[in-house]
N, C-alpha and C positions, 0 to 999 in steps of 0.2 A: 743425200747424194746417191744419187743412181750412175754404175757405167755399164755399157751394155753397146751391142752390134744393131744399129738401124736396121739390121734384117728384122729385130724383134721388138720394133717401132710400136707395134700396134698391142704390145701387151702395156703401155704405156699411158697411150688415149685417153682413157678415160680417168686419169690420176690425177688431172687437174683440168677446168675449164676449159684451158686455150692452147692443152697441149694438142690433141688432133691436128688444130691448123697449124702448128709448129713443125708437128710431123711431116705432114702432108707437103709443104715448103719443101721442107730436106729431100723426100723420095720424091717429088715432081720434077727440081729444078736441074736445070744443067749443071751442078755446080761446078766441075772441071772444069768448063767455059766461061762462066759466067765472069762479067766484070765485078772485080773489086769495089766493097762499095755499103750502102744499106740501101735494102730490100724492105718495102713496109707491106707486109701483110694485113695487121689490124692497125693500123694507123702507131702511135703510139702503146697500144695496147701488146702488141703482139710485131717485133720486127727483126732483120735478120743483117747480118754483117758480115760480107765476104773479107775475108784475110789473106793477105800473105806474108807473117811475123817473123823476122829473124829472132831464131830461139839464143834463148842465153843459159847459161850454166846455173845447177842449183845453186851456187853461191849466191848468187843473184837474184834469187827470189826473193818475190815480197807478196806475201796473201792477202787479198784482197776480198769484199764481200760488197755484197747490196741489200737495201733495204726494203725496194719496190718491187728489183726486180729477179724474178727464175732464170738462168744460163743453160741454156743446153747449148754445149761446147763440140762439135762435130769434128772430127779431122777429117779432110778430103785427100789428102797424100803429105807425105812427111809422117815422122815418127816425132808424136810431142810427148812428154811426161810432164803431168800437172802434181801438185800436190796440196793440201788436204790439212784442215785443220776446224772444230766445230768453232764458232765462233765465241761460244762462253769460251771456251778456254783459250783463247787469246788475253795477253795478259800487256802487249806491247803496241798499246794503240796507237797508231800512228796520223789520227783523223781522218774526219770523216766527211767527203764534199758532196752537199745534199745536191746541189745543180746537177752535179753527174752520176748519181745515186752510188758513189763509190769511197768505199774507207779501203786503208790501209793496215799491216799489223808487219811489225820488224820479229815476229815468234819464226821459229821453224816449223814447217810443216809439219803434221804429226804420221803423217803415212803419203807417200809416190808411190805413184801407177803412172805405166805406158797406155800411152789413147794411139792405138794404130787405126791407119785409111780404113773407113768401114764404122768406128766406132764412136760411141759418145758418151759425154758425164755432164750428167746435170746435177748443177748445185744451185740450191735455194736458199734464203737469205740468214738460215743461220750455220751454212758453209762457208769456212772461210777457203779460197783456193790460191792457188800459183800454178797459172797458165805459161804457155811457152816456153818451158823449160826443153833443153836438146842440144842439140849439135846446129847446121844450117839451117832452112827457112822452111818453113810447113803451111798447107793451105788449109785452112778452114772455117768454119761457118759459127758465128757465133751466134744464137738468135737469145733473144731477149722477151722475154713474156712477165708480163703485170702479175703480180702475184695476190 
């Protein structure tokens, strides 16, 4: 798991294949404007998902993970807190839908952080996370890269 300020995108780049054009997506696009939606970059390989999630309470979490796919989780305005768990240590699986390269786990997260406008957390496939966690509705970018 990485979180960090997209000012410091480019210490990034080269940590993985197809993170450059991930980047480059985020700092090019309008995203404040932009419509809700996905955005393909690499086709499949490499794509991006504008948000606007009404957040729910930790109670309500439930961590989630992928097998295919890297998250880099951007917030564009809204204050969201995700939280964090490796995925060995998930112990309360809850399945796993390969269609949608997405499992579930009823565990507590083992660590929450705030992702404030400006910043981001990428979690890769043996991160388990809980996104949208907060108060009201937050806009964000989720993009999705082939791992």
């Amino acid at each position: 798991m990485i979180i960090d300020s997209l000012d410091n995108a480019s210490a990034y780049a080269n940590a993985h294949p197809r993170f450059k054009a991930a980047f480059q997506f985020l700092l090019d696009t309008p995203l404040a404007t932009a419509e809700c939606g996905r955005y393909d970059i690499d086709g499949d390989n490499i794509y991006a998902m504008i948000q606007e999630p009404t957040l729910k309470p930790k109670t309500e979490a439930k961590l989630e993970a992928h097998r295919k796919y890297i998250d880099i989780q951007f917030v564009i305005s809204g204050e969201e807190t995700m939280g964090w768990s490796p995925v060995q240590g998930c112990g309360n699986d809850l399945g796993f839908n390969k269609a949608k390269d997405c499992g579930f786990f009823g565990d507590v997260p083992m660590a929450w952080f705030p992702v404030r406008p400006g910043s981001f957390a990428v979690f890769f496939p043996h991160d388990a996370h809980a996104p949208c966690i907060g108060m009201g509705t937050a806009r964000k970018v989720v993009v999705k890269i082939l791992a």
